[in-house]
N, C-alpha and C positions, 0 to 999 in steps of 0.2 A: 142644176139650177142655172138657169139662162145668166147669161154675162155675171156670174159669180165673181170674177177676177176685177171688173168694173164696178160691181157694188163694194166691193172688198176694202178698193182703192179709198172710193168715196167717204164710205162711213170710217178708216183711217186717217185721210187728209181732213174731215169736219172736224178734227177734235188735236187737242194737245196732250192732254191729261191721260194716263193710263194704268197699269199694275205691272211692275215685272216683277215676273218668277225665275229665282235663280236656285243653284243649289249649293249649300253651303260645306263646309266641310266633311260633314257628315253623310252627307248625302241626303239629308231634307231641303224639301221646298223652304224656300225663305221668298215673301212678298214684297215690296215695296211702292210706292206710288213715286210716281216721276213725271215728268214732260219731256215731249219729244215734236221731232219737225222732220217733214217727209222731204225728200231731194223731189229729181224730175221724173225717178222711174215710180216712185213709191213707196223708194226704200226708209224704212224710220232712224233718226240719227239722233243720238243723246249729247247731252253735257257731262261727265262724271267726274266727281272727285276720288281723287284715291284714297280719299280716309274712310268712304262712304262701304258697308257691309256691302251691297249688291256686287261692287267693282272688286274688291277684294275675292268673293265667289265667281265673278266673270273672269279675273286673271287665272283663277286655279281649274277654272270647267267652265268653256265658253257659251253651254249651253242654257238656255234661256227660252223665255216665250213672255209676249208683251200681251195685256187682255184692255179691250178698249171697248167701251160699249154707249148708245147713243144716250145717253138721263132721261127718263121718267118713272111714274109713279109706282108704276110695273115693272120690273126689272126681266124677269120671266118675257114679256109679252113685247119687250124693246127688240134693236139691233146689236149685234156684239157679236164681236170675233177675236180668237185666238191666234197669232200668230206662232210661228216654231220654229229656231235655228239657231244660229251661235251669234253673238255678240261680240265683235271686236273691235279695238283703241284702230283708228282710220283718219287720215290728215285727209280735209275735205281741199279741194280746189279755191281758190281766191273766190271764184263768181257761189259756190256754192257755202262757203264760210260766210260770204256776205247775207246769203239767205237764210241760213241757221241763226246767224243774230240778231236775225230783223225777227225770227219766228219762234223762237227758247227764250222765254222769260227771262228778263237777268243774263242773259248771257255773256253780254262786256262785261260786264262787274264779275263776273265769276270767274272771267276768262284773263281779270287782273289776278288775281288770286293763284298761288303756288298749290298745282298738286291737282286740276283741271283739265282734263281731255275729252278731244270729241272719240265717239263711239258711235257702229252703227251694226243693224241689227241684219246679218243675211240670210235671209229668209228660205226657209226650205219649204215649209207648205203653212198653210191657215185652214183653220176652221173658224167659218161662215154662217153664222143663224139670223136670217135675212129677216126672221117674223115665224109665225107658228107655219108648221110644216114645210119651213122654207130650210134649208141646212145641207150642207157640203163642204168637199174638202176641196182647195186650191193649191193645186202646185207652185213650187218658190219661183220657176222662170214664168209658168202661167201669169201668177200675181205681178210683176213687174211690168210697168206700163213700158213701149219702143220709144223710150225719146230719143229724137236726134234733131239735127238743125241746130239753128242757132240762139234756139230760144233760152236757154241756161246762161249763155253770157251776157246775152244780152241782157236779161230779167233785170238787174240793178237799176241800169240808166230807165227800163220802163217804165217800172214802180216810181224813182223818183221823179220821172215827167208826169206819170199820170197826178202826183202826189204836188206836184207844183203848178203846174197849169190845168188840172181838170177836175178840182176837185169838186165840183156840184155833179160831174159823173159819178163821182165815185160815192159820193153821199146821194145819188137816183139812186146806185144800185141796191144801197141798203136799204134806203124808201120803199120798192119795187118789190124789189125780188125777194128781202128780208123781213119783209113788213115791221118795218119802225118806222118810230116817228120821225118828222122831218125837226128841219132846229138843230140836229145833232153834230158832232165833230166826228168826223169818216176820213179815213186813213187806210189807203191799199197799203199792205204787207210784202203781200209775194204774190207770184202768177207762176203757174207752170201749165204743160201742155193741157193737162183737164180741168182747169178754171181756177180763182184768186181767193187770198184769204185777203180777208177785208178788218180791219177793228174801226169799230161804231161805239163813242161813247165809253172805251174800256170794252164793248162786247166781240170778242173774238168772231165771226162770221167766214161762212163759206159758201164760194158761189162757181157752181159748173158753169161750165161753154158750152153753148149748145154741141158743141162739136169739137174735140179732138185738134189743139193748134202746134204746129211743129216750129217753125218761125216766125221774125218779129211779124212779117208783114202779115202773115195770119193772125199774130197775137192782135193789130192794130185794126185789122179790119172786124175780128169780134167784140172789141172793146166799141168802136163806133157803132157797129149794130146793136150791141146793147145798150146803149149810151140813147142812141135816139127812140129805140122801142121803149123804154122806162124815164124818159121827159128829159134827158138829160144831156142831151146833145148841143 
């Protein structure tokens, strides 16, 4: 399947919500729903409590698989992908803990709370079902996008300048590119090399770059081009 590791990405970083399968003492699947927020490569990273059943079966067998699929009426005929690997407790970096709290619901307030850690998921391959006859497997280095540069530490101060002085860009983009309505309240999240989470209204949104950004100054130059191509410059 053409660019399977780049759709993979995609239909992971659109969404927060997902299923993890862990295994329990016994050695059955045990389910659970969770949120989770992707770093720069792709990689998924959790919040967990340790009273919580999943974390307790991830301490004693780290392996796991998270399932994320696009919502509609057909669930059959949607996108959805299984991811596969071990899940383990990880101290994320200051620039990248900053993005997990902007991107995990609740996160400060849970991250006040005794018995909370971050978790992230290392992936060793996914299965991918793009749409009907569309389906493959991706390997774990495959799936992981090359970030490098300076765009991870930078992202903080970007997000809040874009969030302080541009925000009729940031509410074009939801206009535009996400077909809402205008009037709304629009708020960048995060930005990483293959495009930004946006929330409009409370609506979580995700929005590609035309194109693959490695540093700020690429991050700045696709933010203005899409800034003035959708009225908003």
């Amino acid at each position: 399947m053409k660019d399977a590791a780049q759709r993979a990405r995609h239909l992971l970083r659109s969404h927060y919500q997902g299923a993890l399968a862990t295994l329990d003492a016994q050695g059955m699947p045990f389910a659970s729903a969770l949120h989770y927020a992707c770093d720069h490569h792709g990689r998924p990273w959790f919040l967990l409590s340790h009273l919580a059943e999943h974390t307790r079966h991830l301490l004693a067998d780290p392996r796991a698989s998270l399932l994320v699929w696009q919502p509609g009426q057909d669930l059959l005929a949607a996108a959805r992908m299984t991811l596969l690997g071990r899940i383990v407790a990880a101290e994320p970096d200051d620039a990248l803990r900053a993005r997990l709290l902007r991107l995990l619901p609740g996160a400060t307030r849970y991250l006040a709370l005794p018995g909370f850690h971050f978790y992230t998921l290392q992936v060793e391959r996914v299965r991918l079902i793009a749409g009907f006859g569309e389906m493959g497997w991706v390997g774990g280095d495959a799936f992981a996008f090359p970030a490098q540069g300076d765009l991870a530490a930078a992202e903080a101060g970007a997000v809040a300048h874009m969030n302080a002085d541009h925000r009729e860009a940031v509410a074009a983009y939801c206009r535009h590119l996400c077909g809402l309505a205008g009037g709304m309240t629009a708020e960048m999240l995060a930005c990483d090399p293959e495009g930004m989470d946006l929330d409009c209204a409370g609506q979580r949104l995700r929005v590609d770059f035309p194109a693959p950004v490695q540093d700020v100054q690429a991050l700045r130059e696709a933010l203005v081009a899409m800034a003035w191509e959708n009225g908003g410059g």
